[in-house]
PDB file with one MODEL, atoms N, CA, C and O in Angstrom:
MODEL        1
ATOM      1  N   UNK A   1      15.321  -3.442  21.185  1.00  0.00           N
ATOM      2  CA  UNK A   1      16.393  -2.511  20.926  1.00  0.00           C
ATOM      3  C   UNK A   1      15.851  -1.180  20.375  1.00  0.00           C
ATOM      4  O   UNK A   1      16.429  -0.097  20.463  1.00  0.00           O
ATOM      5  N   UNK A   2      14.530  -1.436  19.733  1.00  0.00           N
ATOM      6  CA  UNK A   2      14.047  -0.092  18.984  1.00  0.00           C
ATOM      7  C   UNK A   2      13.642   1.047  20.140  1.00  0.00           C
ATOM      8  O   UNK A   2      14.004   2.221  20.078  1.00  0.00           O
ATOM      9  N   UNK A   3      13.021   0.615  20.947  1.00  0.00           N
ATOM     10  CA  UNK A   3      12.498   1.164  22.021  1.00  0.00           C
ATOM     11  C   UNK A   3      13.762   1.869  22.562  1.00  0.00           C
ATOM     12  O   UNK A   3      14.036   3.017  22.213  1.00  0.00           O
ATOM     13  N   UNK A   4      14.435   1.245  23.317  1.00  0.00           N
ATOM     14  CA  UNK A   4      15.720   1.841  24.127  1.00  0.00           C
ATOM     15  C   UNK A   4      16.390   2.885  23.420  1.00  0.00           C
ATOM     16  O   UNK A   4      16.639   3.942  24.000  1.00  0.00           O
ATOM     17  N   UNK A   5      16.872   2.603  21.613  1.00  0.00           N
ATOM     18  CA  UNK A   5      16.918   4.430  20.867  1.00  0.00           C
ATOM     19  C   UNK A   5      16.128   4.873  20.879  1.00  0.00           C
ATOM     20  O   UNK A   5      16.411   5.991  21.309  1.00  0.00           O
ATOM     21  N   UNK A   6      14.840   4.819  20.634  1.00  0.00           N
ATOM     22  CA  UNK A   6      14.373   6.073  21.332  1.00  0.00           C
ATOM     23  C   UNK A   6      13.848   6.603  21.836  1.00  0.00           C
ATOM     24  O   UNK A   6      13.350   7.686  21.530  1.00  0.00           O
ATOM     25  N   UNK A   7      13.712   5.547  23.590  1.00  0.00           N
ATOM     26  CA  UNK A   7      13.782   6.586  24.291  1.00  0.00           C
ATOM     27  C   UNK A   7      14.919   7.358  24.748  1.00  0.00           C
ATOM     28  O   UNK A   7      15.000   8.116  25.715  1.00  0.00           O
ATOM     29  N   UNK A   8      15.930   6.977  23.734  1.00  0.00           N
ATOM     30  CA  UNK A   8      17.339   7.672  24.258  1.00  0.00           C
ATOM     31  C   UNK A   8      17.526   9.334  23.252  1.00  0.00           C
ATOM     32  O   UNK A   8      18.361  10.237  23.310  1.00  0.00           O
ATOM     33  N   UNK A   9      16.551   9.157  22.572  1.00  0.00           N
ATOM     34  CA  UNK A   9      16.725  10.455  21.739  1.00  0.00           C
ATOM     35  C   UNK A   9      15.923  11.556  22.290  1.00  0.00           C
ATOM     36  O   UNK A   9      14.837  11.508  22.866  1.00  0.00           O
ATOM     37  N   UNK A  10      16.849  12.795  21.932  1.00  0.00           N
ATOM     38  CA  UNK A  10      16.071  14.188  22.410  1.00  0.00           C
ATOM     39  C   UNK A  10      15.640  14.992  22.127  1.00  0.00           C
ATOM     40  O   UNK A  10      16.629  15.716  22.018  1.00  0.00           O
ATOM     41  N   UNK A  11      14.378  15.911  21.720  1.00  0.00           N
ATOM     42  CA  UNK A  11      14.939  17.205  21.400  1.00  0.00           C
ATOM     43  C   UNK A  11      15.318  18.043  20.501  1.00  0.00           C
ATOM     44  O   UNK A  11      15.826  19.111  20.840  1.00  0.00           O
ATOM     45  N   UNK A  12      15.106  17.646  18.933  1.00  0.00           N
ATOM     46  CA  UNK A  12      16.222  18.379  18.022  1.00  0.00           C
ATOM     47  C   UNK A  12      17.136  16.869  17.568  1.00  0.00           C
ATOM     48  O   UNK A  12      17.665  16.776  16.461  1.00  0.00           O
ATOM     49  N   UNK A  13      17.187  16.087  18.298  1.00  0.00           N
ATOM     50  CA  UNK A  13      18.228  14.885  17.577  1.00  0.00           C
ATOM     51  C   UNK A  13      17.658  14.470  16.147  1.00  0.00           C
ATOM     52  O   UNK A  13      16.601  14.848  15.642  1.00  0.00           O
ATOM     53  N   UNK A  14      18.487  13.713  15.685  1.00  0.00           N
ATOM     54  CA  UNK A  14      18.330  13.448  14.047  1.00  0.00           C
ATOM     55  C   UNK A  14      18.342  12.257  13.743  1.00  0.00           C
ATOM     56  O   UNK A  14      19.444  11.719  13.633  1.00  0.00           O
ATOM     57  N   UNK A  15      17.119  11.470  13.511  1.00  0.00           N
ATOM     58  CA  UNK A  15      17.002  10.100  13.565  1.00  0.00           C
ATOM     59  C   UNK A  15      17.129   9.507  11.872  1.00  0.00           C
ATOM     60  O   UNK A  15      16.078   9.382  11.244  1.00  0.00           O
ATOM     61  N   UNK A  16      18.076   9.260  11.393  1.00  0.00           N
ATOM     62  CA  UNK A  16      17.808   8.545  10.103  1.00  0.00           C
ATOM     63  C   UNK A  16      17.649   6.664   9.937  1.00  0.00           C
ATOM     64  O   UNK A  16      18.638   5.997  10.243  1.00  0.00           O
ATOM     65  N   UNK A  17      16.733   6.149   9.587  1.00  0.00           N
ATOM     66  CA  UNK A  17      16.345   5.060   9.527  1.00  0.00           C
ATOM     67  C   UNK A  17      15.760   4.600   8.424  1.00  0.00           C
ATOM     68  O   UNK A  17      15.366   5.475   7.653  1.00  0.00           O
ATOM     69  N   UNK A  18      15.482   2.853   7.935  1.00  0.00           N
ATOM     70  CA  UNK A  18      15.300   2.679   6.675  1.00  0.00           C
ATOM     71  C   UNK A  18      13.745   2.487   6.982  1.00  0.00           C
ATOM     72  O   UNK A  18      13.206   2.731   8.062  1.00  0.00           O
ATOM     73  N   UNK A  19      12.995   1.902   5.583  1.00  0.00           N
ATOM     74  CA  UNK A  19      11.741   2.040   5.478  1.00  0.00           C
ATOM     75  C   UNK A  19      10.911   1.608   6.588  1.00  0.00           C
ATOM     76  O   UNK A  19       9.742   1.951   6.765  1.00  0.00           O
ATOM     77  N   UNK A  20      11.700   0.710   7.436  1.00  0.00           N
ATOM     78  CA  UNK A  20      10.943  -0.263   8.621  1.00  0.00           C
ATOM     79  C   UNK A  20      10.715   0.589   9.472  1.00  0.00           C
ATOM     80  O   UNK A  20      10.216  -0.023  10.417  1.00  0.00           O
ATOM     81  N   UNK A  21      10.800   1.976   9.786  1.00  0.00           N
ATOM     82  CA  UNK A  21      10.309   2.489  10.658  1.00  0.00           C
ATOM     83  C   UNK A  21      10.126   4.192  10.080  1.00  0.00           C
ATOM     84  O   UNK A  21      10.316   5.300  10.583  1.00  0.00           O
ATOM     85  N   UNK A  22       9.634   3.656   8.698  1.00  0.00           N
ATOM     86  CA  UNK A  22       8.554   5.263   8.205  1.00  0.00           C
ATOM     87  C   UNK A  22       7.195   4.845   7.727  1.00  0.00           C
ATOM     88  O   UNK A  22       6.751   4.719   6.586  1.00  0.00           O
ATOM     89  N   UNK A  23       6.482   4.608   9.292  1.00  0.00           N
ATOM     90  CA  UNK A  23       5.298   4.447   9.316  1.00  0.00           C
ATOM     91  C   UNK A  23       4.803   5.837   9.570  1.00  0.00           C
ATOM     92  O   UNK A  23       5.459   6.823   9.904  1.00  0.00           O
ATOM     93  N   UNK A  24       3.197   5.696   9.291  1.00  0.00           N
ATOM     94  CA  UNK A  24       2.451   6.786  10.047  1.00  0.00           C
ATOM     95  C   UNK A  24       2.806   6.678  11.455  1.00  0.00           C
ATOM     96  O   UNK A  24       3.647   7.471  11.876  1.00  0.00           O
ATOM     97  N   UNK A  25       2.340   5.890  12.187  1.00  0.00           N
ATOM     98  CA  UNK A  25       2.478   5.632  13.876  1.00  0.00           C
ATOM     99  C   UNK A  25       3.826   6.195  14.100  1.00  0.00           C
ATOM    100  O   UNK A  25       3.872   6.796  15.173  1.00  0.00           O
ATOM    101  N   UNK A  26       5.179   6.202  13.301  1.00  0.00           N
ATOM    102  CA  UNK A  26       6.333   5.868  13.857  1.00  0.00           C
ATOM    103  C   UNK A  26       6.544   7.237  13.500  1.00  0.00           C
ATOM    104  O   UNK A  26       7.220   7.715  14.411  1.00  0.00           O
ATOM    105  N   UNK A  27       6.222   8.435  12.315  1.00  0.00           N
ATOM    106  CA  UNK A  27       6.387   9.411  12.433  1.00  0.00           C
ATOM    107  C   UNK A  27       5.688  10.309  13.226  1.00  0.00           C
ATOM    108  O   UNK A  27       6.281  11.317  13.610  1.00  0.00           O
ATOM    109  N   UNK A  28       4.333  10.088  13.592  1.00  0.00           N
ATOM    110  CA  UNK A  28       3.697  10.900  15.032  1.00  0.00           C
ATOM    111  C   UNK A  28       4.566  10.860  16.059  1.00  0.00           C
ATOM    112  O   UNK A  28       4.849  11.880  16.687  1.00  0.00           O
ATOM    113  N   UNK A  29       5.165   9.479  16.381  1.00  0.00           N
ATOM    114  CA  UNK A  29       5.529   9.199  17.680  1.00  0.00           C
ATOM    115  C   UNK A  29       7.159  10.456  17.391  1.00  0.00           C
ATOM    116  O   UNK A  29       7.278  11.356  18.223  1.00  0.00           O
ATOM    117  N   UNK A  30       8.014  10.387  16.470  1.00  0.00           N
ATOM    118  CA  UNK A  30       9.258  11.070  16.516  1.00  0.00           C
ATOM    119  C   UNK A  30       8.468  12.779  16.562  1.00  0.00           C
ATOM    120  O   UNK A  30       8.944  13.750  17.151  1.00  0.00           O
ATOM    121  N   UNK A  31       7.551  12.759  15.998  1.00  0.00           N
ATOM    122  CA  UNK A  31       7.213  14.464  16.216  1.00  0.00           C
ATOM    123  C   UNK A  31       6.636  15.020  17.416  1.00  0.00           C
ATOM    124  O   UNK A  31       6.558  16.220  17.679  1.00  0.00           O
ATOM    125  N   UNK A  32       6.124  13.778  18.324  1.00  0.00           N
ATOM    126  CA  UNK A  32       5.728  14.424  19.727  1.00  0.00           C
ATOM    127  C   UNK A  32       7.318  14.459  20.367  1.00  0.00           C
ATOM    128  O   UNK A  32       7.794  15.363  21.054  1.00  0.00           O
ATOM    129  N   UNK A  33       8.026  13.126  19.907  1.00  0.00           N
ATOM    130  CA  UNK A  33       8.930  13.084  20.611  1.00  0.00           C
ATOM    131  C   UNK A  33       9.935  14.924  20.629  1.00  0.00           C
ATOM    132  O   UNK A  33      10.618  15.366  21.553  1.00  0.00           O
ATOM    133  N   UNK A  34       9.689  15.477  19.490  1.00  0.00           N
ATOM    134  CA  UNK A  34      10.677  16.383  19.254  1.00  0.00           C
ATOM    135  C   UNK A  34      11.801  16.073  18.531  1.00  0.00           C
ATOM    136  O   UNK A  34      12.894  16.637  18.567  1.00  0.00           O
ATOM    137  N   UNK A  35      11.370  14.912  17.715  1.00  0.00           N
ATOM    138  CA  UNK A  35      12.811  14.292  17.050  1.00  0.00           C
ATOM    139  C   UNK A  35      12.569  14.433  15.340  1.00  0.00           C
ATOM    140  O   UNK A  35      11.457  14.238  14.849  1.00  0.00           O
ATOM    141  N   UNK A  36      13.728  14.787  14.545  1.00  0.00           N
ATOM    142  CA  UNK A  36      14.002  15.270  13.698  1.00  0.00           C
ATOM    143  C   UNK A  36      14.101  13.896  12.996  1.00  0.00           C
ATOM    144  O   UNK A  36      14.847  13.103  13.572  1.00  0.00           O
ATOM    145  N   UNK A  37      13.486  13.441  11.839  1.00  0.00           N
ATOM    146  CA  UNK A  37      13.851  12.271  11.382  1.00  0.00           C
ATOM    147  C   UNK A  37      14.137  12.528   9.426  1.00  0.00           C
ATOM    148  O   UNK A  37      13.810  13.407   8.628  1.00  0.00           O
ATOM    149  N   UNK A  38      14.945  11.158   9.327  1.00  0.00           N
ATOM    150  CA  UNK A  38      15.040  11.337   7.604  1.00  0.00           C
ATOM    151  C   UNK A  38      14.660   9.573   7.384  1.00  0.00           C
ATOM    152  O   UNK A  38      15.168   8.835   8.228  1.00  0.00           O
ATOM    153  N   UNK A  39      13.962   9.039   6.500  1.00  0.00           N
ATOM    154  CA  UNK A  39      13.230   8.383   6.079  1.00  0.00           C
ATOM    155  C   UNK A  39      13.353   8.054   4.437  1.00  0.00           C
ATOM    156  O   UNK A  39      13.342   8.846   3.495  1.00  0.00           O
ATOM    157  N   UNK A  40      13.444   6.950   4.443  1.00  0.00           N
ATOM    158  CA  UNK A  40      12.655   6.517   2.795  1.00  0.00           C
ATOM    159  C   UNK A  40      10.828   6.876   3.216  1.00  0.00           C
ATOM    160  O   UNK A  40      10.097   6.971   4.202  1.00  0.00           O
ATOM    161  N   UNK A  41      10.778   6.970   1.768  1.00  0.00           N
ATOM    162  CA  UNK A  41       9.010   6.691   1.746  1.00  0.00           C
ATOM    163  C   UNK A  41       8.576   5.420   2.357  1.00  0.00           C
ATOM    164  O   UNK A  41       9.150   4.548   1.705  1.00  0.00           O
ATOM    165  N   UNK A  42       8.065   5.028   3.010  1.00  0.00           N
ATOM    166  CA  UNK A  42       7.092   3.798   2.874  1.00  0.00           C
ATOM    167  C   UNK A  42       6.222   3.414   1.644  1.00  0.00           C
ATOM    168  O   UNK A  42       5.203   4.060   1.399  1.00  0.00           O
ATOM    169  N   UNK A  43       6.540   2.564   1.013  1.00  0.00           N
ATOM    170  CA  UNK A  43       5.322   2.270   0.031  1.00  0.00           C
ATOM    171  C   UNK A  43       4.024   2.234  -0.008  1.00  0.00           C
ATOM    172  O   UNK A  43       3.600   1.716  -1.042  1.00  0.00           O
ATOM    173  N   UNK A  44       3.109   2.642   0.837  1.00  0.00           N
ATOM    174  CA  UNK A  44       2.147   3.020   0.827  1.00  0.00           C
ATOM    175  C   UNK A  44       1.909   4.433   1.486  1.00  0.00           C
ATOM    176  O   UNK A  44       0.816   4.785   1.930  1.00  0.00           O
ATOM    177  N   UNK A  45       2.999   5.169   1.500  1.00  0.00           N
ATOM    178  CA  UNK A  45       2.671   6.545   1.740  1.00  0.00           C
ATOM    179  C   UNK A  45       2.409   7.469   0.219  1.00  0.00           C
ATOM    180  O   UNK A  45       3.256   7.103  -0.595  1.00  0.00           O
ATOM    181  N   UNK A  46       1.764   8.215  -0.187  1.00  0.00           N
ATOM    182  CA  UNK A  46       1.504   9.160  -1.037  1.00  0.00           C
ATOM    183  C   UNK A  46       2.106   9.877  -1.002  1.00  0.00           C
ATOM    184  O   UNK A  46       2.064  10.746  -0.131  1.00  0.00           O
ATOM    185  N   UNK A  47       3.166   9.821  -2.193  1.00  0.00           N
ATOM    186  CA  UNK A  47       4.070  10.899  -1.595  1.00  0.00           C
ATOM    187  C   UNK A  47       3.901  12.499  -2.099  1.00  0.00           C
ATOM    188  O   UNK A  47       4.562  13.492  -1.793  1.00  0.00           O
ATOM    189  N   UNK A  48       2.410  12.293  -3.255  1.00  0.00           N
ATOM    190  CA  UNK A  48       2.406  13.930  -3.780  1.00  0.00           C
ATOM    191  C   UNK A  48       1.343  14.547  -2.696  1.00  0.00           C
ATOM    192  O   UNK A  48       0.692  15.511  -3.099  1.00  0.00           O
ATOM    193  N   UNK A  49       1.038  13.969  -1.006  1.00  0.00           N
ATOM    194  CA  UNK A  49       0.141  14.825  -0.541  1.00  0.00           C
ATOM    195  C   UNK A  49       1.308  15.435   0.807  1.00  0.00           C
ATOM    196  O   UNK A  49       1.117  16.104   1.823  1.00  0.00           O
ATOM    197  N   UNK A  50       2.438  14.861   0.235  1.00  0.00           N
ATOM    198  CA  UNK A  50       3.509  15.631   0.975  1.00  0.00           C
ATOM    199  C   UNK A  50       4.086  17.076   0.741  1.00  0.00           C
ATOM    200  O   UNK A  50       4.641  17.119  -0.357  1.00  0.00           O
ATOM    201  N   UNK A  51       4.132  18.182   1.365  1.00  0.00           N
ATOM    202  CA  UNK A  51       4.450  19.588   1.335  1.00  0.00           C
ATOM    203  C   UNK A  51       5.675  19.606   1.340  1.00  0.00           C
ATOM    204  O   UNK A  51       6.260  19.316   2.384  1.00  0.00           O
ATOM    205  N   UNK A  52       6.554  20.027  -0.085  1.00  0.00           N
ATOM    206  CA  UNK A  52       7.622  20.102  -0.097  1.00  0.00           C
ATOM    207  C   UNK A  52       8.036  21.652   0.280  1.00  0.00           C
ATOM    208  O   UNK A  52       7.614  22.730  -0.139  1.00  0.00           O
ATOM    209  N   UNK A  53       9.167  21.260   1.372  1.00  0.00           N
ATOM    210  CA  UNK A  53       9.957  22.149   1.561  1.00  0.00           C
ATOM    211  C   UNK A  53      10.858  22.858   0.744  1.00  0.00           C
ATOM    212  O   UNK A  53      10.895  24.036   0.390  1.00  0.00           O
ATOM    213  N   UNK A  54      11.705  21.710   0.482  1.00  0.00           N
ATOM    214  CA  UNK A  54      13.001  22.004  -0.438  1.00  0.00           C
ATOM    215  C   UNK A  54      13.238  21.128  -1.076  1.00  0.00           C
ATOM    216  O   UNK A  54      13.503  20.159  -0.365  1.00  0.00           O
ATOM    217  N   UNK A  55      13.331  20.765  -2.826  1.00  0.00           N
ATOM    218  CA  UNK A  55      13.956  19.634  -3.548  1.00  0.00           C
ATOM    219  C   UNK A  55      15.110  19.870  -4.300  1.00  0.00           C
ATOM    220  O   UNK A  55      15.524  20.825  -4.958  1.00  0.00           O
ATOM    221  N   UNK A  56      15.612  18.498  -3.969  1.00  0.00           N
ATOM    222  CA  UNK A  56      16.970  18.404  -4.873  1.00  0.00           C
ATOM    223  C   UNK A  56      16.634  18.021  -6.323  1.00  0.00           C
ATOM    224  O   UNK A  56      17.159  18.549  -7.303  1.00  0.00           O
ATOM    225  N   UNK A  57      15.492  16.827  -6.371  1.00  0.00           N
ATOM    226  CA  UNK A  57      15.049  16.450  -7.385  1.00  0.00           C
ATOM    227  C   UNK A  57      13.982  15.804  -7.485  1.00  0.00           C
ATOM    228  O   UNK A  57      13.191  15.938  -6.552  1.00  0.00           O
ATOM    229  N   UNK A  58      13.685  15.107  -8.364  1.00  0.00           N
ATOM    230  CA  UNK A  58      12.323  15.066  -8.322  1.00  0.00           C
ATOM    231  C   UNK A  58      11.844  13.962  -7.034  1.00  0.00           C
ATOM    232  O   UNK A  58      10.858  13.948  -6.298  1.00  0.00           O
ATOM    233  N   UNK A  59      13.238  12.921  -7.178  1.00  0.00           N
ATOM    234  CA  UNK A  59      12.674  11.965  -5.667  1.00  0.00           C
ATOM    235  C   UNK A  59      13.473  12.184  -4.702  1.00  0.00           C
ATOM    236  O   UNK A  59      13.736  11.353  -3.832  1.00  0.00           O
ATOM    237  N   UNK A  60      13.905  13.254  -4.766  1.00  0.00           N
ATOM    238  CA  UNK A  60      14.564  13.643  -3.359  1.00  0.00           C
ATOM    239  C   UNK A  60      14.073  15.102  -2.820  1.00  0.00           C
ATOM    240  O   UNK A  60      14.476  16.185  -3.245  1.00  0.00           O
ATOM    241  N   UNK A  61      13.185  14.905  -1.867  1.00  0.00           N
ATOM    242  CA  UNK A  61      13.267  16.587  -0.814  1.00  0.00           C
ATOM    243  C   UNK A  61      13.046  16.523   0.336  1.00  0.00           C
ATOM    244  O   UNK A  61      12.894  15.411   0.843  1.00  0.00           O
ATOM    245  N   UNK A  62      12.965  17.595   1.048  1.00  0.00           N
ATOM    246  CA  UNK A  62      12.623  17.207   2.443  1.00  0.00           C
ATOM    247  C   UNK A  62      10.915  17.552   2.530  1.00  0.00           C
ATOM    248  O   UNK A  62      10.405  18.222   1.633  1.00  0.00           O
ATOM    249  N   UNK A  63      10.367  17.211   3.295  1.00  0.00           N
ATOM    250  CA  UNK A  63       9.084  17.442   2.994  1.00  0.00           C
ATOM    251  C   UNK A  63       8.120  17.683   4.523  1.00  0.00           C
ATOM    252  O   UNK A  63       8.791  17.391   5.512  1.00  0.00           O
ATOM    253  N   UNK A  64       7.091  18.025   4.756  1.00  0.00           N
ATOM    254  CA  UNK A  64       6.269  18.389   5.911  1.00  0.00           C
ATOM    255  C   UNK A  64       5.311  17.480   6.125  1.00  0.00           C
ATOM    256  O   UNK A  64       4.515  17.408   5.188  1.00  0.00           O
ATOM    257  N   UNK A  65       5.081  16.684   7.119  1.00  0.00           N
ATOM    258  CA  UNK A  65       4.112  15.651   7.106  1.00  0.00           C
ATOM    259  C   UNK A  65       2.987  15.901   7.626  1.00  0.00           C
ATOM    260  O   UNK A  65       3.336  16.686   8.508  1.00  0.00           O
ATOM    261  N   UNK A  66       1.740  15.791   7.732  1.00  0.00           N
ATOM    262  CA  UNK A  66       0.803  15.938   8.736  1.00  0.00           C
ATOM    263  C   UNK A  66       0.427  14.416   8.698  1.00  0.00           C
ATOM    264  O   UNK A  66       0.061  13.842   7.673  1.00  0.00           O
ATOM    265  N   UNK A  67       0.576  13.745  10.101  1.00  0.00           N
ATOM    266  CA  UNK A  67      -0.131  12.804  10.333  1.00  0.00           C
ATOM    267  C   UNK A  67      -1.849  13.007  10.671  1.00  0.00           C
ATOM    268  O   UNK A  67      -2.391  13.874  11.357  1.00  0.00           O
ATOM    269  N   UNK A  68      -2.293  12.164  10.114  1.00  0.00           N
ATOM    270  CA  UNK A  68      -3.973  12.022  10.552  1.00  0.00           C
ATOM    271  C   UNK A  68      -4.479  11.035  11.593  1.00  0.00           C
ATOM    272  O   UNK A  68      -4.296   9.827  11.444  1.00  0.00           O
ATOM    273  N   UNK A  69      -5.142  11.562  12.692  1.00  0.00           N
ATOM    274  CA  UNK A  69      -6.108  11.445  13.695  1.00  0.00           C
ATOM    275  C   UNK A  69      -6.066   9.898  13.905  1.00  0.00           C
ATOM    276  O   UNK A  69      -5.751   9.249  14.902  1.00  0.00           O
ATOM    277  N   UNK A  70      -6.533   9.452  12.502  1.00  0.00           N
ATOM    278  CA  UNK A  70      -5.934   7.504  12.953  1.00  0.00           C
ATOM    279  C   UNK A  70      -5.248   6.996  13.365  1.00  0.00           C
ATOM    280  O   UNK A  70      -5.370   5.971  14.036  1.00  0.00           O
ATOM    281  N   UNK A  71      -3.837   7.852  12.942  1.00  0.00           N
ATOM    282  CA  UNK A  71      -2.467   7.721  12.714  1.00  0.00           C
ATOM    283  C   UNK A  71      -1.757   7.862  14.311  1.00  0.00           C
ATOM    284  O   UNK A  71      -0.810   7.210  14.752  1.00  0.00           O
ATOM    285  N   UNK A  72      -2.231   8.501  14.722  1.00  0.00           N
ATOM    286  CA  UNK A  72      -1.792   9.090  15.918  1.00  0.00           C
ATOM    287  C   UNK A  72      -1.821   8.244  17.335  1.00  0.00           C
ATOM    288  O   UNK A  72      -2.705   8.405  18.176  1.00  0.00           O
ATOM    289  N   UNK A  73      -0.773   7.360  17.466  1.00  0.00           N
ATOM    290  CA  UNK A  73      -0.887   6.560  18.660  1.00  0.00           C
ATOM    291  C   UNK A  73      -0.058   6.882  20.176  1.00  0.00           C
ATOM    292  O   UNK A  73       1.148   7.062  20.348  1.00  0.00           O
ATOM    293  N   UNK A  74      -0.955   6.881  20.986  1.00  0.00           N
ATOM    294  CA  UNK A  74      -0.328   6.906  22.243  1.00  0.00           C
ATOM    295  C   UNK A  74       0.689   6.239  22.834  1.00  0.00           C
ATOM    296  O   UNK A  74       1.369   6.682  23.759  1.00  0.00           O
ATOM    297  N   UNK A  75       0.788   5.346  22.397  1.00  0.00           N
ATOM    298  CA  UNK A  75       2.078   4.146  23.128  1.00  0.00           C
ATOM    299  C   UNK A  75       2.545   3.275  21.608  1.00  0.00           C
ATOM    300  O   UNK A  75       2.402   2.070  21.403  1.00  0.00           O
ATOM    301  N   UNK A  76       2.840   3.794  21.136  1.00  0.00           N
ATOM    302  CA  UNK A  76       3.611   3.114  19.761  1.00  0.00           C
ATOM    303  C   UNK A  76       3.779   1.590  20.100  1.00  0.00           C
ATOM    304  O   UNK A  76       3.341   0.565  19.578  1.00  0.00           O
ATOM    305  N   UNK A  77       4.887   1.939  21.580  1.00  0.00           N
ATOM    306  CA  UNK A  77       5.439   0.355  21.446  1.00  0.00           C
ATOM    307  C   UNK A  77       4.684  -0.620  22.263  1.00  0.00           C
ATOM    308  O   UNK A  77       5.164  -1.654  22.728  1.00  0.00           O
ATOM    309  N   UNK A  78       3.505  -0.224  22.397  1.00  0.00           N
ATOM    310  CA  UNK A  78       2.498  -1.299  22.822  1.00  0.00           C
ATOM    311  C   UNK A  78       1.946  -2.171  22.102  1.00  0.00           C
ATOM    312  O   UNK A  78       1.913  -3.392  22.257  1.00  0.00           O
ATOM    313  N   UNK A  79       1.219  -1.110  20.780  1.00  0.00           N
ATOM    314  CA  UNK A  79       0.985  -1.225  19.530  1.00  0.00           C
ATOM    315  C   UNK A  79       1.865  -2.608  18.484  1.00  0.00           C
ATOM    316  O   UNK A  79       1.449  -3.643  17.965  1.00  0.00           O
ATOM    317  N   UNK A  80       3.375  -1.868  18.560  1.00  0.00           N
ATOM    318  CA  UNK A  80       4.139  -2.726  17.573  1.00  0.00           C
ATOM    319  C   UNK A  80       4.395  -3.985  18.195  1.00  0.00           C
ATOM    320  O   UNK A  80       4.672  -4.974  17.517  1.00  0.00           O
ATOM    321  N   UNK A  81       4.284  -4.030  20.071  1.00  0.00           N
ATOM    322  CA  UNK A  81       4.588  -5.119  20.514  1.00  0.00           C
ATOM    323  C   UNK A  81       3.414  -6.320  20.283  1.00  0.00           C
ATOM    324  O   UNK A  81       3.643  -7.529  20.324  1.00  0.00           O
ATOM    325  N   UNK A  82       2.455  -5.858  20.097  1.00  0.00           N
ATOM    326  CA  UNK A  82       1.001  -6.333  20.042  1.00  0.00           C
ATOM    327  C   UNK A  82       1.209  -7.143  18.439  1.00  0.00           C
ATOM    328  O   UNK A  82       0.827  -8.291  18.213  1.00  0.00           O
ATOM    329  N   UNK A  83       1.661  -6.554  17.785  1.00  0.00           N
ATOM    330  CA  UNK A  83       1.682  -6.882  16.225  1.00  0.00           C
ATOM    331  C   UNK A  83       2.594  -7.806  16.209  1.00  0.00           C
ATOM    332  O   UNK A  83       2.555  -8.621  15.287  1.00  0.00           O
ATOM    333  N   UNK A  84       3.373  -7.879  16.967  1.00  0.00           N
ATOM    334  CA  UNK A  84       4.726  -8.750  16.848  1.00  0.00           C
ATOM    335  C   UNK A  84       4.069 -10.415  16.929  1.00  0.00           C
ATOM    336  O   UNK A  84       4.047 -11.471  16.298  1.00  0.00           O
ATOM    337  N   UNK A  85       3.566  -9.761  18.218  1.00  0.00           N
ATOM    338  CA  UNK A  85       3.332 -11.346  18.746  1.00  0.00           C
ATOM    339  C   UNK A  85       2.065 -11.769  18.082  1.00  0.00           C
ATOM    340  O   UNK A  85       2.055 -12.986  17.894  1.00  0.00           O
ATOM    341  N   UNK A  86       0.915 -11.108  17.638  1.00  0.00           N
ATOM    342  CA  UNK A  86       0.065 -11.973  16.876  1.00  0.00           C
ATOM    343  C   UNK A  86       0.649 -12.446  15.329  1.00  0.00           C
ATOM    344  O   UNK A  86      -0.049 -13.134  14.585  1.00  0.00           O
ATOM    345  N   UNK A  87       2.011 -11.986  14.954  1.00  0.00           N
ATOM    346  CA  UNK A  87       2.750 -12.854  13.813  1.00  0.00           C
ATOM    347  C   UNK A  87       3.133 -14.184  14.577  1.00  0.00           C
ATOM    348  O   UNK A  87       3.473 -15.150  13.894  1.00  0.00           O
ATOM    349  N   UNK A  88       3.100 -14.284  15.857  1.00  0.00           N
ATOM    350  CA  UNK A  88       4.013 -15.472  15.861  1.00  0.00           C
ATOM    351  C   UNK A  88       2.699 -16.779  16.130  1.00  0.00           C
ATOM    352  O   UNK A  88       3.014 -17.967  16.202  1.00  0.00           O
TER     353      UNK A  88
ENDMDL
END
């Protein structure tokens, strides 16, 4: 089902979702996509090497991400499909 939103998103669309999909991998993939996303942190993201834009407060702003070179996957859902099944 994850797949099918989005490849249904476009452009400027506005993806808000919970922590399960504010990965590194999962935010490269919405910024090639052209997709606008809002996110919890992930718990292992750092959140003071994030460039704040604009804050409301101290744990709320919007912020600028740069993903890194590791981070950066070509086929996401090959990846997550791959992970799936070596849980099972």
């Amino acid at each position: 089902m994850l797949f099918s939103i989005l490849d249904s998103l476009q452009k400027g669309d506005l993806l808000v979702a919970d922590r399960h999909f504010a990965a590194a991998h999962f935010y490269w993939y919405y910024q090639q996509q052209g997709v606008e996303f809002l996110t919890r942190a992930h718990q292992c993201l750092k959140v003071s090497r994030i460039k704040r834009i604009h804050s409301y407060s101290r744990d709320d702003f919007i912020g600028s991400v740069n993903i890194g070179k590791n981070y950066r996957l070509d086929n996401v859902q090959t990846v997550l499909t791959n992970k799936k099944r070596s849980k099972n």
